[in-house]
C-alpha positions as CSV (number, residue, x, y, z in Angstrom):
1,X,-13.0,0.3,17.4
2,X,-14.2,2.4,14.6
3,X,-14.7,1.8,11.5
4,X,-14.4,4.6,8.2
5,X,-17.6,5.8,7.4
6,X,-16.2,6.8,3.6
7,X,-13.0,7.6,1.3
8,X,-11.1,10.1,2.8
9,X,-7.5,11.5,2.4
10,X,-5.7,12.9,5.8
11,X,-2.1,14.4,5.4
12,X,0.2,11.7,4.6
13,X,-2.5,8.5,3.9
14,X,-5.8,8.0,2.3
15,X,-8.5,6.0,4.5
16,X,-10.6,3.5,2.8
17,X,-14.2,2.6,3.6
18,X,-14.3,0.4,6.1
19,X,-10.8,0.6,7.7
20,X,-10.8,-0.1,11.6
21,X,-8.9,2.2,13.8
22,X,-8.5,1.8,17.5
23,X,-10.5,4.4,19.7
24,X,-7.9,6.3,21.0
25,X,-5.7,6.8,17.3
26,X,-5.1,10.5,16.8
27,X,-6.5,10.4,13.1
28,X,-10.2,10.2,14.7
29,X,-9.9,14.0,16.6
30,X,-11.4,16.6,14.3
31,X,-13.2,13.9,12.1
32,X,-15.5,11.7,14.5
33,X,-18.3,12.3,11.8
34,X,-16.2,10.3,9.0
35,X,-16.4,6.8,11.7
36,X,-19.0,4.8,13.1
37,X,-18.2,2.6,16.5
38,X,-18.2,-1.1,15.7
39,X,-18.2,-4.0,18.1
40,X,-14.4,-6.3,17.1
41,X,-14.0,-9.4,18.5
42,X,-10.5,-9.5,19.5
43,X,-9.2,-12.2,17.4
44,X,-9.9,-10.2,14.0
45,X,-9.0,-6.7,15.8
46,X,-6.2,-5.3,13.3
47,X,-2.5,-5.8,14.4
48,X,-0.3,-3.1,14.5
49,X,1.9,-3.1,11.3
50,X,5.4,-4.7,11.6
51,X,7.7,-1.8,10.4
52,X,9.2,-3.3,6.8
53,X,12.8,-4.3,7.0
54,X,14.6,-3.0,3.8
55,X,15.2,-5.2,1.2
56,X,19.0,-6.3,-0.4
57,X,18.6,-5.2,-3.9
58,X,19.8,-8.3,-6.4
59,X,23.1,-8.3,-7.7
60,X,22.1,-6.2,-11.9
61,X,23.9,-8.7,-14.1
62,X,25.5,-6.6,-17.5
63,X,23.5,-6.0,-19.7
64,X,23.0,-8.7,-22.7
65,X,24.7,-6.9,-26.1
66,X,21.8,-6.2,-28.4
67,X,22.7,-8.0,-31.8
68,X,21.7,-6.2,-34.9
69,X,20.0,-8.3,-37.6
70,X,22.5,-9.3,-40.8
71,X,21.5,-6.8,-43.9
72,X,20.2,-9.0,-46.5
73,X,21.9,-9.4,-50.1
74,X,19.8,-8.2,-52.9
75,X,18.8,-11.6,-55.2
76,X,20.1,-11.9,-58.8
């Protein structure tokens, strides 16, 4: 594993400080100065990311009629 050494922004993501990545993940070539090896055990390795379903948009009830306040009668 490897772990961000810094901040950095590759095309399309920005890696934090401290963000594991698997040895052999293509955003390490060209940037092996920006990681540091670390030792995982396997049970707190990171998963690979389940690919997000998309989500039913809610039914958009009507709008509610905006109600204007009464003008008010002069006294007297």
């Amino acid at each position: 594993m490897q772990r961000a050494k810094k901040i950095f922004f590759a095309p399309g993501r920005r890696v934090a400080k401290g963000e594991l990545f698997a040895d052999d993940d293509p955003i390490l070539k060209g940037r092996e100065v920006l990681f540091e090896s670390v030792d995982v055990p396997e049970s707190q390795a990171p998963k690979e990311p389940e690919p997000e379903q998309p989500k039913a948009e809610e039914p958009k009830s009507p709008p509610k009629p905006v109600r204007k306040a009464a003008a008010k009668k002069p006294a007297g």
